[in-house]
Each structure stands twice: as structure tokens, then as C-alpha cells.
C-alpha positions as a Markdown table, in Angstrom:
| # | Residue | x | y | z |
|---|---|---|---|---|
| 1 | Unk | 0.0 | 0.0 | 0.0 |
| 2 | Unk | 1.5 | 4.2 | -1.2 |
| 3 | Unk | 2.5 | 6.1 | 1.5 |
| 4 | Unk | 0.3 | 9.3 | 1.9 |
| 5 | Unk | 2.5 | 12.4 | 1.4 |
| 6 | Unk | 1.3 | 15.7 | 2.0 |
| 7 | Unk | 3.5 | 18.2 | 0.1 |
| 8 | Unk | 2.0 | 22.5 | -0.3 |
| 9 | Unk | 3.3 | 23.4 | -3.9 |
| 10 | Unk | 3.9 | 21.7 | -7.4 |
| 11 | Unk | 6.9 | 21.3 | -6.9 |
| 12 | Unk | 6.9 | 19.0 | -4.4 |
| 13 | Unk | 4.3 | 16.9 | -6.4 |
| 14 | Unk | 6.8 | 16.6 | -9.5 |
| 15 | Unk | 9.4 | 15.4 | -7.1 |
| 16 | Unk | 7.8 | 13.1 | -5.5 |
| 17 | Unk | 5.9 | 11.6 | -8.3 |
| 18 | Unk | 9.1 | 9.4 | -9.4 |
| 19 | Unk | 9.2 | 8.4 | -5.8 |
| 20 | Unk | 7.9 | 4.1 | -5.9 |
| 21 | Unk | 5.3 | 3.2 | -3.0 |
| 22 | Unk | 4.5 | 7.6 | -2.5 |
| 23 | Unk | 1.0 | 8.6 | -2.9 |
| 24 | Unk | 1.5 | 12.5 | -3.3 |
| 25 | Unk | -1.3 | 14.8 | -2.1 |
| 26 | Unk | -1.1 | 18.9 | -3.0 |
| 27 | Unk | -2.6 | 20.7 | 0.3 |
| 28 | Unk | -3.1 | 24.5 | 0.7 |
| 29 | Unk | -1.9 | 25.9 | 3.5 |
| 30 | Unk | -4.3 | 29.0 | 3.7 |
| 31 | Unk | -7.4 | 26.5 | 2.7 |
| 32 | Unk | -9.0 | 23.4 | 4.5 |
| 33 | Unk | -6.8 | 20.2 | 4.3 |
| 34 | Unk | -8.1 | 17.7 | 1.4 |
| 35 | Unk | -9.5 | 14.2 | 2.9 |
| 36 | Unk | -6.3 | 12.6 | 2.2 |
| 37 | Unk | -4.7 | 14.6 | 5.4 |
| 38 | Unk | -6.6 | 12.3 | 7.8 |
| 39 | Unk | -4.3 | 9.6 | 6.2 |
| 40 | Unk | -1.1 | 11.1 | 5.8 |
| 41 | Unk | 1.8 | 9.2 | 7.0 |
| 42 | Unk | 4.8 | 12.1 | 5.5 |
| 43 | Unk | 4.2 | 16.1 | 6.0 |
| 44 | Unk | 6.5 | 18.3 | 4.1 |
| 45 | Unk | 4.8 | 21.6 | 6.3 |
| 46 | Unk | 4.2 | 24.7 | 5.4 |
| 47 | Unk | 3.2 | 26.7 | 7.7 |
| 48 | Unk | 0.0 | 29.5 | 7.8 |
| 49 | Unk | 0.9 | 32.6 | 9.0 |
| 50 | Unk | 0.5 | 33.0 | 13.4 |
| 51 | Unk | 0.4 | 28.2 | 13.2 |
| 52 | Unk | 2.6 | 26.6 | 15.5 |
| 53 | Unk | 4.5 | 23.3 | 14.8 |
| 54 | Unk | 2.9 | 21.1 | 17.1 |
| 55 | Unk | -0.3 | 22.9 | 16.2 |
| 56 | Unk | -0.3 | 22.4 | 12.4 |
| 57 | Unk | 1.3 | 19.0 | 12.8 |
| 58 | Unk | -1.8 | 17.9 | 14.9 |
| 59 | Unk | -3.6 | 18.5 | 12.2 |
| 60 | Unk | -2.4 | 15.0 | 10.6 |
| 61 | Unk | -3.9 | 11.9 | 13.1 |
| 62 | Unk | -1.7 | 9.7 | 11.3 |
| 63 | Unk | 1.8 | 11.5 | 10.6 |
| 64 | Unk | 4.9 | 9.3 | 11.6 |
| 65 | Unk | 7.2 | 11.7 | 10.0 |
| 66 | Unk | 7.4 | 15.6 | 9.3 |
| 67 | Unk | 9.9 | 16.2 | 6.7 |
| 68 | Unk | 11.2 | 19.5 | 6.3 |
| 69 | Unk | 12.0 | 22.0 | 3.2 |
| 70 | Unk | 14.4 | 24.0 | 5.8 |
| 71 | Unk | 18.3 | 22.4 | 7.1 |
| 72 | Unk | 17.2 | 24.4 | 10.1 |
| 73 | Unk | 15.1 | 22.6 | 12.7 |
| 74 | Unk | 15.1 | 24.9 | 16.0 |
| 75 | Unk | 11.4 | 26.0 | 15.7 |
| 76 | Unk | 10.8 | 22.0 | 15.7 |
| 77 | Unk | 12.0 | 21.1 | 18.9 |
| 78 | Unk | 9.7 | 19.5 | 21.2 |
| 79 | Unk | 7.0 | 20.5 | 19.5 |
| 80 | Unk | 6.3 | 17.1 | 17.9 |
| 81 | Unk | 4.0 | 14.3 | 19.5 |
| 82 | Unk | 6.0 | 11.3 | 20.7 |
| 83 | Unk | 7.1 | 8.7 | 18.3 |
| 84 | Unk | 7.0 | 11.2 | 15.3 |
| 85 | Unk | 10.1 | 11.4 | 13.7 |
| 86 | Unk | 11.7 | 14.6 | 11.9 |
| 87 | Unk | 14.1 | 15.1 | 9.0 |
| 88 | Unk | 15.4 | 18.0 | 7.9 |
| 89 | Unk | 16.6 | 19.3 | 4.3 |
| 90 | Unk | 20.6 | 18.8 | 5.3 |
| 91 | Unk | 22.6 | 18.9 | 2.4 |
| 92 | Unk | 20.5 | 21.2 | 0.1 |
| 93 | Unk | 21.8 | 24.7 | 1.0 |
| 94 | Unk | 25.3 | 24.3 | 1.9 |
| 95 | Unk | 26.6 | 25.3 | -1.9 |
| 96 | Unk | 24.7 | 28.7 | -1.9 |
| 97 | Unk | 25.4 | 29.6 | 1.8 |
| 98 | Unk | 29.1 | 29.3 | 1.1 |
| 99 | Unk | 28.8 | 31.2 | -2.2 |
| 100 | Unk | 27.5 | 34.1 | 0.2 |
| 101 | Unk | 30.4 | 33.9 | 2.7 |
| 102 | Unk | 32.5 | 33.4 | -0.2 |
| 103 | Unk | 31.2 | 36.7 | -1.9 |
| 104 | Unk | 31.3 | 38.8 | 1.2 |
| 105 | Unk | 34.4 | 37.8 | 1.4 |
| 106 | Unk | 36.1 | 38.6 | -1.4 |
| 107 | Unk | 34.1 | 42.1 | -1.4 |
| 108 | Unk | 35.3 | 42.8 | 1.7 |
| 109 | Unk | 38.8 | 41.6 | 1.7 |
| 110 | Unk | 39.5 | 42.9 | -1.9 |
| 111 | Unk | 37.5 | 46.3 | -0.7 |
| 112 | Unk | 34.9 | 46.3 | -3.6 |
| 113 | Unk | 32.6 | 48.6 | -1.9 |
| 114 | Unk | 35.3 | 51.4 | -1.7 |
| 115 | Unk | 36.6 | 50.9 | -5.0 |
| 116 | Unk | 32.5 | 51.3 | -6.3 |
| 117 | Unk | 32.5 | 54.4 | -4.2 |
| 118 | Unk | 35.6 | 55.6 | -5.9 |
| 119 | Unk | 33.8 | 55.0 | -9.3 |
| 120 | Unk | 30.9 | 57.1 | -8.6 |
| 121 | Unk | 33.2 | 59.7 | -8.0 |
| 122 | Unk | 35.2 | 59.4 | -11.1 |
| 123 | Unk | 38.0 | 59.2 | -9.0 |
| 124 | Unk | 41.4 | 56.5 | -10.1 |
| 125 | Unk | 41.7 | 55.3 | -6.3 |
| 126 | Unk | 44.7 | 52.5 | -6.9 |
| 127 | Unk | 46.0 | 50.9 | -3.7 |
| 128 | Unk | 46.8 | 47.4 | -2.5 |
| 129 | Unk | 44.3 | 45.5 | -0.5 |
| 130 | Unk | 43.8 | 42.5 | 1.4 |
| 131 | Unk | 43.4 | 39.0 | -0.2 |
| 132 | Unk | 42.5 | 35.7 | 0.8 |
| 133 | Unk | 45.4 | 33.8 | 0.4 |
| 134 | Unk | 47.3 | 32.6 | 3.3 |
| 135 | Unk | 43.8 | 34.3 | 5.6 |
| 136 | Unk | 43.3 | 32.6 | 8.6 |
| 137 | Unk | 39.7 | 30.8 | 8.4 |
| 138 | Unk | 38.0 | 29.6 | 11.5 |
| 139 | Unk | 34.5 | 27.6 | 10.5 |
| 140 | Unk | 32.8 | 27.2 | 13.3 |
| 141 | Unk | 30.2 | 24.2 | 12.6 |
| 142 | Unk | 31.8 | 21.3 | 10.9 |
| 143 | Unk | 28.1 | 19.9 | 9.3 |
| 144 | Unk | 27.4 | 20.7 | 5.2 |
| 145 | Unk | 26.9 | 23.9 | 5.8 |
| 146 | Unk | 30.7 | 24.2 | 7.4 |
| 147 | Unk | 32.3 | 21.8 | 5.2 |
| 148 | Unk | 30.7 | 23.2 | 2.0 |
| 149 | Unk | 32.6 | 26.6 | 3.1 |
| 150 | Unk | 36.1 | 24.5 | 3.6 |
| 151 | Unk | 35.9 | 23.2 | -0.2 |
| 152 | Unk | 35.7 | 26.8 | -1.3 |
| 153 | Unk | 38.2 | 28.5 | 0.7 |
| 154 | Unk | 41.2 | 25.7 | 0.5 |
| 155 | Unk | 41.3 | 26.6 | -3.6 |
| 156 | Unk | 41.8 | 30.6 | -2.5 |
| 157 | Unk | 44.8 | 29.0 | -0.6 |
| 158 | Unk | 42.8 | 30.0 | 3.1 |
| 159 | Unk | 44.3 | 28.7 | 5.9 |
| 160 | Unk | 41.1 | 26.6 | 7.3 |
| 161 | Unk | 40.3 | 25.4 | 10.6 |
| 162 | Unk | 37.3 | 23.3 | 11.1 |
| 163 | Unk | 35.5 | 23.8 | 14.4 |
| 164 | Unk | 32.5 | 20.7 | 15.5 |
| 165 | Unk | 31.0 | 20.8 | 19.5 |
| 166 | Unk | 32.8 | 17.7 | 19.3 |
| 167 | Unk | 36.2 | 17.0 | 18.6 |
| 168 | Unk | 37.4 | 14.2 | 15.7 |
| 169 | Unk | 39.7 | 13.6 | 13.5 |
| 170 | Unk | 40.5 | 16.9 | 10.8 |
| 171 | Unk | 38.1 | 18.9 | 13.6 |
| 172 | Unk | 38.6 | 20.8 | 17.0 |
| 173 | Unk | 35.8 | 21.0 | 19.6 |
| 174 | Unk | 34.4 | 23.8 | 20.6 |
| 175 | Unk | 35.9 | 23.6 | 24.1 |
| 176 | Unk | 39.4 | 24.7 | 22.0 |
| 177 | Unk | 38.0 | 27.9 | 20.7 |
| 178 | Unk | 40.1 | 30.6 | 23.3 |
| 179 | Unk | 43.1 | 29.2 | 21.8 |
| 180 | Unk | 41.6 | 29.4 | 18.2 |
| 181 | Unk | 39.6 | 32.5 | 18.4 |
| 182 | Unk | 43.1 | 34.6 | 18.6 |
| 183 | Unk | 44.6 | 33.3 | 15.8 |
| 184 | Unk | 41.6 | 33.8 | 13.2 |
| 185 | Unk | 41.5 | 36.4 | 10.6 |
| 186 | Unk | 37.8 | 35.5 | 10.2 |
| 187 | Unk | 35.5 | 33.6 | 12.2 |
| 188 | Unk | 32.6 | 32.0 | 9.8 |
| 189 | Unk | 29.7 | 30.8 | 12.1 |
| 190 | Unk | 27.8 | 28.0 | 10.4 |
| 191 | Unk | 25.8 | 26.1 | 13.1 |
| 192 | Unk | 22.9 | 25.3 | 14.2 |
| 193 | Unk | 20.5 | 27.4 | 16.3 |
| 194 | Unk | 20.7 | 25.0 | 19.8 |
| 195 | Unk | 20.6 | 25.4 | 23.6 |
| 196 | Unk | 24.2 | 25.0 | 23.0 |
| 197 | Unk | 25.2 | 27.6 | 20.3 |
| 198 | Unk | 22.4 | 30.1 | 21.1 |
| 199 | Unk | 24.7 | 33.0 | 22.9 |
| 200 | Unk | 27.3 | 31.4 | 21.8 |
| 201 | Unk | 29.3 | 34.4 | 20.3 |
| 202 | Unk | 29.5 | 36.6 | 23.2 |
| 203 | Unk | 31.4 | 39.2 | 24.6 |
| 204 | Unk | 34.4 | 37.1 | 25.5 |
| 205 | Unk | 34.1 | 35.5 | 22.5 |
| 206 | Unk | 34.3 | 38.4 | 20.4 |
| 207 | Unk | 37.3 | 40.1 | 22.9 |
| 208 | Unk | 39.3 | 36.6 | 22.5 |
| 209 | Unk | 39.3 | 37.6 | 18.5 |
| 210 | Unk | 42.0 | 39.7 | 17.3 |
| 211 | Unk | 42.2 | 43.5 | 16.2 |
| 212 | Unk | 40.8 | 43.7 | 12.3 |
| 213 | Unk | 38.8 | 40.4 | 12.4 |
| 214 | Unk | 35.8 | 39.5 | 10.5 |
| 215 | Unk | 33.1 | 37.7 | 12.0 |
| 216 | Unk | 30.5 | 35.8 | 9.2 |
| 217 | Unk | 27.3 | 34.8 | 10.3 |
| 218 | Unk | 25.4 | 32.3 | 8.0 |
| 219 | Unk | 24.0 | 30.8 | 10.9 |
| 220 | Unk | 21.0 | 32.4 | 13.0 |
| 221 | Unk | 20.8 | 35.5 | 14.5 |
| 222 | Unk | 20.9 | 34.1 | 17.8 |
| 223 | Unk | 24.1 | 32.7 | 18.2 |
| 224 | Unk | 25.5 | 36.1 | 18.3 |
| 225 | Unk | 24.9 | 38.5 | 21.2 |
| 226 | Unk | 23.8 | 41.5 | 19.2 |
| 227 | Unk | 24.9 | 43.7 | 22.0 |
| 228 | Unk | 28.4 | 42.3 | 22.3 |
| 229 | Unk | 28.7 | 42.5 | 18.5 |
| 230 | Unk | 27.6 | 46.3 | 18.2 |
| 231 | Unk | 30.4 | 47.2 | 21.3 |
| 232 | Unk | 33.0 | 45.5 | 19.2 |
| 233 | Unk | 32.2 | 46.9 | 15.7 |
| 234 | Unk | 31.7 | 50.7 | 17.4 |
| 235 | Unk | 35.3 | 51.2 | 18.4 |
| 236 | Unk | 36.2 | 49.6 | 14.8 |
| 237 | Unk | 38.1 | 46.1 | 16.2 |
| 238 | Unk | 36.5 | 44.0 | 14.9 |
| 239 | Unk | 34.4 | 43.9 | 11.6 |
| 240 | Unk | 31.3 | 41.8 | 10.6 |
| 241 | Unk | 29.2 | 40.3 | 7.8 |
| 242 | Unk | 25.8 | 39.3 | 8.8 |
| 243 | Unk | 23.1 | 37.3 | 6.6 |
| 244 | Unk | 21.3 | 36.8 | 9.9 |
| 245 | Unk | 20.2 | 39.0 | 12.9 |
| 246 | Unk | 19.0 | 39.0 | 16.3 |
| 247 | Unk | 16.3 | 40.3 | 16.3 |
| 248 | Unk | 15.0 | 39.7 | 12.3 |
| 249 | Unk | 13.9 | 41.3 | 10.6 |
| 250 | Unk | 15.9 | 44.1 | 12.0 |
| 251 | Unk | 14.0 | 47.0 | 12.4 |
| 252 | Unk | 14.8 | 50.9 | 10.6 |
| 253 | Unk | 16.9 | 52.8 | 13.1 |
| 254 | Unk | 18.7 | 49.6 | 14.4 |
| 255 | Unk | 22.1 | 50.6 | 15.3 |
| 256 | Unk | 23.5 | 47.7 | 12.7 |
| 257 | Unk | 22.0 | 49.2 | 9.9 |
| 258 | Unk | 24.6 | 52.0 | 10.3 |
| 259 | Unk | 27.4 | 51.3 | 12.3 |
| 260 | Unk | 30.8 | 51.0 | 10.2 |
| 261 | Unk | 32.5 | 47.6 | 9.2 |
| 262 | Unk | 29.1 | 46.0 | 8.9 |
| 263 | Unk | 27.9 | 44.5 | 6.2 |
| 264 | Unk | 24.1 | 43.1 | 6.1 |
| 265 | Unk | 21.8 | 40.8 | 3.8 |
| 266 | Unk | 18.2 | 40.1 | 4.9 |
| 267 | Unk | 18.7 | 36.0 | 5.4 |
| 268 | Unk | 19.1 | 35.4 | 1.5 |
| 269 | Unk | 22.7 | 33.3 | 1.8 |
| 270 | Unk | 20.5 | 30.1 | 0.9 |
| 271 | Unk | 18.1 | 31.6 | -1.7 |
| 272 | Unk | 20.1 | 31.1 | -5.1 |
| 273 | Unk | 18.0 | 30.2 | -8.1 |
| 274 | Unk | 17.0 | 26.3 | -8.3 |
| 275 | Unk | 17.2 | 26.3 | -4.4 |
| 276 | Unk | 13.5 | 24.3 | -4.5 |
| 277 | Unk | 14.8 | 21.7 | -6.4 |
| 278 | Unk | 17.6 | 21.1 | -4.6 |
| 279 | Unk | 15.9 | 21.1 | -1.4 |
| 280 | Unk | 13.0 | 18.8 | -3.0 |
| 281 | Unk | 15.9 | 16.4 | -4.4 |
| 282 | Unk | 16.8 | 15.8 | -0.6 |
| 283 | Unk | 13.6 | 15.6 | 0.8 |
| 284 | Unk | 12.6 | 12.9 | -2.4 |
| 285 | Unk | 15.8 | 11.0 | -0.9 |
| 286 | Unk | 14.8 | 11.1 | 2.8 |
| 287 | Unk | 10.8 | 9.9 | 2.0 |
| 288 | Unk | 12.6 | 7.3 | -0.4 |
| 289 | Unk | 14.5 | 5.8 | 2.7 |
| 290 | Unk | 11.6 | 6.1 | 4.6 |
| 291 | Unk | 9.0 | 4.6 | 2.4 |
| 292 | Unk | 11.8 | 1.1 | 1.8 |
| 293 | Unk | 11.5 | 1.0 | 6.1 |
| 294 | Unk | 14.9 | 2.8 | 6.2 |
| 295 | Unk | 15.8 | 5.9 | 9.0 |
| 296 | Unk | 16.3 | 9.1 | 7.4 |
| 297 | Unk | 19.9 | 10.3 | 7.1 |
| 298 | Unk | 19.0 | 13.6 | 8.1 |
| 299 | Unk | 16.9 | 12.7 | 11.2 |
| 300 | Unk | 16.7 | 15.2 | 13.7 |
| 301 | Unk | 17.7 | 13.3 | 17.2 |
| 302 | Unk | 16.8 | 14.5 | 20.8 |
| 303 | Unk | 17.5 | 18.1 | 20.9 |
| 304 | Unk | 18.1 | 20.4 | 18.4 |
């Protein structure tokens, strides 16, 4: 007997379709759930606007497995009855998130902006700048999204060091970052939002770093103390690019939007073209293992 699968856009139906033993079902998130919901074994959710998780997932009497669009799962956690298992899109956004950090980057390091600026003011502003080669990289978060940043630095000849909460082989723990932190050039956050790494970048953090750092978050807002951050950046220590924010949206007149050495994009790291069906071609591979009685790869377990 097909596994119901509850998918809320084409897209998802197209993907799916090729799946063997998938019954796919279109749902609306703004309109009333077709029959086939009561049935439903596999949600890829959608949420409507002001639904919680656990709310919209109730929705489904017979879900065993919510499979997300998203490699972030925070918003998930312990919201889910008991026994229903999560996945998450792991694996899908990793090559556009590093193109950002790569871009900002090289912008930054190579001084684009101020060359632009030059332009517009017809003015021949030739100096040297920095350059990647030889930079000191730390990556903190040693998952796809971390390792997808190492295969793009190491050709720029960067100097990479992979950070993981736990230690293994080719990766420090993050109980080794005060010796790390003051020998980075930048620090590239690219974790997970968790009890764990929420906070995480905080005042002694950002003091351990050293004078003309770059801190690049492509994580969550979060995991950076946005008060911490704005003391550093003030006095002009340390510098920062940010694809995330705490709070986010940030608000007009928020001290970031302003402050010098800052350089802000509103969360779009991930959102390349083709960025659906990349994310759909990993959840089509998760329901695949789930449908032939096998554990997702990207299973979400305990806390997140």
C-alpha cells in the first residue's frame, strides 16, 4: 500500500511523483486540508501565517514523519508528539550559503565597496588590499553547511580550521575555541541554532578575536549577542558580515544598519536560483528511505 505524502506546492508533487510506493497529495496551507490529510503518513509543512508546529502538525492523526524544506530545525524542537520522527533538508543549502560567505568575502577583503564608491566619483583610487590567500579561516560548525565553506576556501589558498561541538579527527571541539579564536582572521559561524550555540558568540568571544577580524554569520541570529557584536564593531576592532540577525527582521533605526564595518543581507545566503529543487531532491531521498522501512539520514535526534 503508497504512502500518503502531504507536500504545499507543485513542486513538491513533481518530485515526488518518481518516488515508488508515494501517494502525493497537493494541500493548501491557507485553505481546508483535502480528505487525504486524515491519512497522511509524510508532511513536508508549510506553515500558515500565526500556526505553530505542534499545532499544524496535529492537524495530521496519522503522521509518523514531518519532513522539512528547511536544514534548520530549531522552531521544531519539542513541538512534535512522541514517536513522530523529523528530517530536515541537510545537504540542500550548503553550496549557496558558502557562495555568500565566499562573496562577502572577497568584497570585503579585496574592498569592492570602496573601489564602487571611488567610481561614482570618477575618481582612479589604486592601492593594495587584502586578499584571501594565506587568511586565517576559522568555521565554526563542521556539518554541510561548514564543510561546504572549507571546499571553497582551501582553492583561494585560506588557511582553514574546522570547528564541530565535538572534537574528531581533521576537527577541534568547541571547548578549543580561546586558543583558536586569537589566531583567526575570520571567524565563519555555520551552526545550528541550539541550547548549545544560542549566545554562543558573546562578549568574551568576540574580545578573544583579534584587532581587524571578520566575524560571518550564516547561521541564525541568535548565536551572536547582538549587544556584544555592536560594542565591538563601534570602536572599529573587529568587523562583521551578517546574513542573519537578532532580532530579524531588524528593524529601521537599528544601530546595525549604520554602524561601520558591517555589512548586512536580509537572510538570503540560501536563496540562489533552483534552491526548490535542490531542497525537494533531498527531501525525495529522505521519503525514499523512509518509504523502503529505512531511518532518514538527516533525522533530527533529541535536541536540536
Amino acid at each position: 500500500m503508497a504512502v500518503t505524502v502531504l507536500v504545499p506546492d507543485e513542486e513538491g508533487v513533481t518530485a515526488l511523483s518518481a518516488v515508488e510506493g508515494v501517494r502525493v497529495v497537493r494541500y493548501d496551507r491557507d485553505a481546508p486540508l483535502p480528505p487525504e490529510a486524515e491519512e497522511a503518513e509524510v508532511v513536508v509543512p508549510k506553515l500558515p501565517a500565526g500556526t505553530a508546529p505542534g499545532e499544524f502538525v496535529r492537524r495530521f492523526p496519522g503522521v509518523k514523519l514531518v519532513q522539512l524544506l528547511s536544514a534548520g530545525a530549531e522552531e521544531w524542537a519539542g513541538t512534535l508528539p512522541e514517536g513522530v520522527l523529523l528530517s530536515t533538508c541537510r545537504g540542500a543549502h550548503g553550496g549557496s550559503t558558502a557562495e555568500w560567505v565566499m562573496a562577502v568575502l572577497l568584497s570585503e577583503i579585496r574592498e569592492l565597496p570602496a573601489f564602487a564608491e571611488a567610481a561614482r566619483r570618477s575618481q582612479w583610487d589604486r592601492r593594495d588590499t587584502g586578499t584571501v590567500q594565506g587568511m586565517r579561516v576559522l568555521v565554526v560548525g563542521a556539518g554541510d553547511l561548514g564543510n561546504s565553506l572549507r571546499r571553497r576556501l582551501e582553492p583561494f589558498d585560506a588557511r582553514v580550521t574546522m570547528v564541530g561541538m565535538t572534537s574528531r579527527d581533521g576537527v577541534h571541539g568547541v571547548g578549543e575555541l580561546p586558543d583558536l579564536l586569537p589566531e583567526a582572521d575570520v571567524v565563519a559561524l555555520m551552526v545550528p541554532l541550539t541550547s548549545r550555540t544560542r549566545g554562543m558568540v558573546d562578549a568574551g568571544f568576540l574580545a578573544a578575536m583579534p584587532a581587524g577580524a571578520m566575524l560571518v554569520n550564516a547561521s541564525r541570529g541568535p548565536v551572536v549577542d547582538t549587544g556584544a557584536l555592536l560594542a565591538e564593531v563601534r570602536t572599529g576592532r573587529l568587523r562583521a558580515a551578517l546574513d542573519v540577525t537578532d532580532p530579524e527582521p531588524l528593524p529601521p533605526g537599528h544601530p546595525l544598519w549604520t554602524v561601520p564595518g558591517v555589512v548586512i543581507t536580509p537572510h538570503v545566503a540560501g536563496a540562489a536560483h533552483g534552491v526548490r529543487r535542490r531542497s525537494y531532491a533531498v527531501v525525495a531521498a529522505e521519503i525514499e528511505r523512509y518509504v523502503n522501512g529505512e531511518l532518514p539520514d538527516n533525522l533530527v535526534h533529541g535536541e536540536y
